[in-house]
N, C-alpha and C positions, 0 to 999 in steps of 0.2 A: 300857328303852324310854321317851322322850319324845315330848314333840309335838315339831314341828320348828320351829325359830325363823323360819322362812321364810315360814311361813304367820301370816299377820298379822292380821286380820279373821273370828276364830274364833268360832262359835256360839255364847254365852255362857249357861248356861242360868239365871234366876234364879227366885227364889220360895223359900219357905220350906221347902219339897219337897228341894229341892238340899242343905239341912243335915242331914236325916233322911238322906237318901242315902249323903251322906257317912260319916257315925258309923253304918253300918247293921254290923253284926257277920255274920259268912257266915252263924250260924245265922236272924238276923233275914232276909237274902238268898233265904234255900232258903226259908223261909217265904211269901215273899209270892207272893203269887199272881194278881194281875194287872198291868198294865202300867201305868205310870206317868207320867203328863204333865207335861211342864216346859213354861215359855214362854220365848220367846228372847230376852234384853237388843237393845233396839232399837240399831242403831248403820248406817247406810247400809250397803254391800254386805256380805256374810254369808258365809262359805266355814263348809265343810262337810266336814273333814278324815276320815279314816277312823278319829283316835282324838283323842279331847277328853280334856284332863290334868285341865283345871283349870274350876270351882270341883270337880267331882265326875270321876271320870275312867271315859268312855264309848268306846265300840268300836261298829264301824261292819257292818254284815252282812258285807262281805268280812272283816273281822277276826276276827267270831265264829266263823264257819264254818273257817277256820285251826285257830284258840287251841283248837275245841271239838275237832280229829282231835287233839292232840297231847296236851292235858292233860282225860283222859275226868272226873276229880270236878270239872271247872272249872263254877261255877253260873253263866249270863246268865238277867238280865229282863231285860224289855223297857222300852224308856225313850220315848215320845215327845218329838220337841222338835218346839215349835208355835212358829211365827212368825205372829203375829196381822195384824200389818200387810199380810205378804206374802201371806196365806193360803195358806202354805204348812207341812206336814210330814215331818218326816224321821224315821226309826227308829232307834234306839242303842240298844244294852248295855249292859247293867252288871255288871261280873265282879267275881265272888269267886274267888279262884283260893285256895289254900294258902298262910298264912303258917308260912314257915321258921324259927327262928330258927337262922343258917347262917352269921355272922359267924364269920370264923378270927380268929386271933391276932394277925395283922397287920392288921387291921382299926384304924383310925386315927382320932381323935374331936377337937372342938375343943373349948373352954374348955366350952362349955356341956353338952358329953354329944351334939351330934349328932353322924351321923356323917360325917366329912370324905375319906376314903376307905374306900369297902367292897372286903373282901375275900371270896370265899367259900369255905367251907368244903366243897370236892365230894364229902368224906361226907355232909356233914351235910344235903345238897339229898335225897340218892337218885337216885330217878328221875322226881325232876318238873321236868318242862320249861315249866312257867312258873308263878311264883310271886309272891309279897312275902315281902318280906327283914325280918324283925319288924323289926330298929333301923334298916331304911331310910324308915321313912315309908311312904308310900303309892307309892312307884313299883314297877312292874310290871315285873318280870326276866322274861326268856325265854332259854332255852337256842341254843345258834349254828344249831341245825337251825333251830328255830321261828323266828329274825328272819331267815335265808334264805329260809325258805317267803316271807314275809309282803311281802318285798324280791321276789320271784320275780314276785309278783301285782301289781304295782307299788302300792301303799298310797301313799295321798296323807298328808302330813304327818305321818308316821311316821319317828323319827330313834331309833338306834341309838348306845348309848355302849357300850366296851368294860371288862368289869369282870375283876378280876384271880379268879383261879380258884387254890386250893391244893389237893391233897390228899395225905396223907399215904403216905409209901414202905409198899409190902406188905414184911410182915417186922419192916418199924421198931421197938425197942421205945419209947414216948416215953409 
């Protein structure tokens, strides 16, 4: 799951908030316990996509409400973004979902160790339908159910890539 390159003039949330955010580990996540204000990088007009990637990657109430029937241990807080200028607020999430690590074999790396193609491993997921892939970084994978739902509800600036899926013959010995 990405943002969509279409959408150009994205909320940007900054402040020193946004780094803690970032680096926050699930159990640091379940932990907190109230809701969190960001301010919004001033820049003329302002869109307001249903999931924010980057600096910190945020989900939108049509999104939580999704992500929350499919993947029931998935943690959201709540994130305010304040736009001062505008005086205006908007609500976002912040999800922990489950890191995998669910890389197959044929998972593909460049010089430096990242990864250049991921494959997954559909043992090694189970049955969670939406996660992070440990050696993918911070992007948010969803199972073909969950980016249909979310495509179904029309989600604004929500783009979809398709990821290679393996899983091993029953019987196989290997």
């Amino acid at each position: 799951m990405r943002l969509d390159a279409r959408v150009h003039s994205v909320a940007e949330p900054i402040g020193a908030n946004v780094n803690k955010l970032r680096h926050l580990t699930r159990e640091e996540i379940s932990a907190m316990s109230m809701s969190t204000n960001l301010y919004v990088k001033k820049s003329g007009r302002i869109e307001y996509p249903d999931y924010i990637e980057h600096p910190v990657m945020l989900l939108s109430e049509k999104l939580k409400k999704i992500m929350s029937k499919y993947q029931k241990d998935a943690i959201f807080k709540t994130v305010i973004l304040i736009d001062k200028d505008l005086k205006r607020q908007k609500i976002y999430y912040l999800i922990s979902a489950p890191c995998i690590d669910c890389a197959a074999e044929e998972t593909t790396y460049d010089a430096r160790g990242n990864v250049k193609e991921l494959v997954i491993d559909q043992e090694k997921v189970g049955h969670a339908r939406i996660f992070f892939a440990e050696k993918n970084g911070q992007r948010l994978l969803v199972r073909l159910d969950v980016a249909e739902s979310i495509l179904r509800r029309d989600a604004n600036g929500v783009w979809f890539e398709r990821v290679r899926v393996t899983a091993k013959e029953r019987g196989a010995d290997k």
